[in-house]
C-alpha positions in Angstrom: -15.5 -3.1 -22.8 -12.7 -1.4 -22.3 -11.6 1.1 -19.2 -11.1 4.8 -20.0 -8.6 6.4 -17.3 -11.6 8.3 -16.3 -13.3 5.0 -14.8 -10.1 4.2 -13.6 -9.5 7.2 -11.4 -13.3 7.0 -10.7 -13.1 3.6 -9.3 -9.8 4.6 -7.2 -11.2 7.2 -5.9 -14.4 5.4 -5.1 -11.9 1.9 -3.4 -9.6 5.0 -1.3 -13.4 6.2 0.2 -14.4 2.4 0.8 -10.5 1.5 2.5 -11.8 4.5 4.6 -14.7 3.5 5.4 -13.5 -0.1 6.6 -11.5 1.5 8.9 -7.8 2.1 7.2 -6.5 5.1 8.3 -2.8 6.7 6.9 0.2 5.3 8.0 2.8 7.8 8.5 5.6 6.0 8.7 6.4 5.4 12.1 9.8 2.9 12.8 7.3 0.8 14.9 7.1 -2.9 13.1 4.0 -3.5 15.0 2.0 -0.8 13.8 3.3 -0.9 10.3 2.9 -4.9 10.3 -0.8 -4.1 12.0 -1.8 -1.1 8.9 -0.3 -3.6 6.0 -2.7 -6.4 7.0 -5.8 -3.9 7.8 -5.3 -2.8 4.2 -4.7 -6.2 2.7 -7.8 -7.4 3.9 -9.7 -4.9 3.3 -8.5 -4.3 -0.5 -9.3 -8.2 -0.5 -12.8 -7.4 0.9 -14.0 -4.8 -1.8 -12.0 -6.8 -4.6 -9.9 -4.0 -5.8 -8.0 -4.8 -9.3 -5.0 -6.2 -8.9 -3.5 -3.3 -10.9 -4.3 -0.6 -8.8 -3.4 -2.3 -5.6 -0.6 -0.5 -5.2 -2.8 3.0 -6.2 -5.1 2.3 -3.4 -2.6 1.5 -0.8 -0.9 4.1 -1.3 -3.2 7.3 -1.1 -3.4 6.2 2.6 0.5 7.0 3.2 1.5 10.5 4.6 4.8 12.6 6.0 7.8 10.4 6.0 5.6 7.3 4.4 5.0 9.0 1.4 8.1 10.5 1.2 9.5 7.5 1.3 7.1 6.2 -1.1 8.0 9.1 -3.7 11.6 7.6 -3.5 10.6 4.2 -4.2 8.4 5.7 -6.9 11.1 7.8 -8.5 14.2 4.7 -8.1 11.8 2.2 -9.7 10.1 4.6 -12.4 10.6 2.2 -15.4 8.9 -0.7 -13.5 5.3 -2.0 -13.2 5.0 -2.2 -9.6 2.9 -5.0 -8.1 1.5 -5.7 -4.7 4.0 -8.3 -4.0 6.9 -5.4 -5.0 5.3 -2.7 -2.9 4.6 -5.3 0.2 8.5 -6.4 -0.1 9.6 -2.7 0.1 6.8 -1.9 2.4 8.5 -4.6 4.9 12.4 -4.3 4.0 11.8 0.1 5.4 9.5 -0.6 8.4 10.2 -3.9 9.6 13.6 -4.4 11.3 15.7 -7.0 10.5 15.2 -9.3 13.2 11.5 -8.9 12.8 11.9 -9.6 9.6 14.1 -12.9 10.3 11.1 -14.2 12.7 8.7 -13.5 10.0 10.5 -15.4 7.7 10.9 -18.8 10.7 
């Protein structure tokens, strides 16, 4: 059986309410590594936790970005139009914006 885009905007919709519900909130895009480090793994567990499809990962996570997150977002969107995005790709870009560089180094120790 195949899915319409109607079920897939249906089940978006329905994963966004649940991330809700398990507590995700927006991320704004504060230049704070903590809290962004802290709302990545909140939604990573929690898109883990109601089994989202891989595919729409990215979807899901991204509904909960506002102000300068989803503008930043919208250039991300926009530069890397002709590619499929996956987690892994938004997680990297996620990290590279809101994690500085020597958090990033320690991360990587």
């Amino acid at each position: 059986m195949s899915t319409t885009p109607k079920d897939t905007v249906v089940n978006l919709v329905r994963w966004v309410k649940s991330l809700r519900e398990l507590g995700c909130e927006a991320f704004m895009g504060e230049e704070d590594a903590e809290i962004a480090g802290r709302w990545l793994r909140k939604i990573e567990r929690s898109i883990e936790q109601i089994v989202v499809l891989a595919e729409l990962r990215v979807d899901c996570a991204t509904q909960l970005l506002s102000d300068r997150a989803q503008t930043w977002w919208d250039i991300v969107k926009e530069r890397r139009a002709t590619e499929t995005l996956r987690w892994r790709d938004f997680r990297t870009d996620f990290e590279n914006q809101y994690y500085s560089r020597q958090h990033r180094k320690i991360k990587e120790q």
